[in-house]
N, C-alpha and C positions, 0 to 999 in steps of 0.2 A: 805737054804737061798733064791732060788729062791719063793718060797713059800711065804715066807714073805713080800717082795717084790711085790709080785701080789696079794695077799689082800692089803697091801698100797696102790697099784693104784688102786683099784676096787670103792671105791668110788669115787675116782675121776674121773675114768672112767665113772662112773652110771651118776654121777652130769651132766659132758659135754653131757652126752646122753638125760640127760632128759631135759638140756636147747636148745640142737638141737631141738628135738622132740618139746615142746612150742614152737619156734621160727616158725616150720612149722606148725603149727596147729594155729596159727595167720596170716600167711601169707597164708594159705589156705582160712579163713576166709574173710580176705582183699580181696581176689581175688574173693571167690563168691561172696560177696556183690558186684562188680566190676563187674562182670558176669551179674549178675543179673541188675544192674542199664543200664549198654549197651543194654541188652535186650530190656528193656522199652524206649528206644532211640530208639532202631531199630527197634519197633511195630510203633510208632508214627512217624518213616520217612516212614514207609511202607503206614499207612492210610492217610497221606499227599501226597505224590505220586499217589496212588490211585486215591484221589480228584484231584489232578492235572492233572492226564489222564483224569478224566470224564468229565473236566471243557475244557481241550483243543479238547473233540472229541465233547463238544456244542456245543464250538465256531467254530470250522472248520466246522461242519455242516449247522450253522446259515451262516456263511461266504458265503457257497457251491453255485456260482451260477444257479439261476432256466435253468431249460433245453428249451434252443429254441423251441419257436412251430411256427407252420406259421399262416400266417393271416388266420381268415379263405376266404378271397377269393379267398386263390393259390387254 
């Protein structure tokens, strides 16, 4: 009896297994695409950043004032 029993559930065992299984292999998919898109966010706040250091060490340096010299009649 027990037998009989455990082929009754076996498909239905397989079926839940194989709608778990789909469910993560979309939700895999979901997330690298998700990966992948953060990525291309995180490249383009890095070369902004970038530009934004090279832009603030122009200005600081255009800012810099010139270094004292003396007349020349000291």
């Amino acid at each position: 009896m027990s037998d009989a029993r455990i082929s009754d559930e076996e498909p239905d065992r397989t079926t839940r297994l194989e709608m778990r299984m789909a469910e993560q292999e979309r939700a895999v998919e979901e997330l690298s695409g998700e990966v992948a898109r953060q990525w291309k966010v995180i490249e383009k706040l890095e070369r902004q950043a970038e530009r934004m250091a090279e832009r603030f060490l122009s200005l600081e340096e255009a800012l810099r004032p010139a270094p004292a010299t003396k007349p020349p009649h000291w």
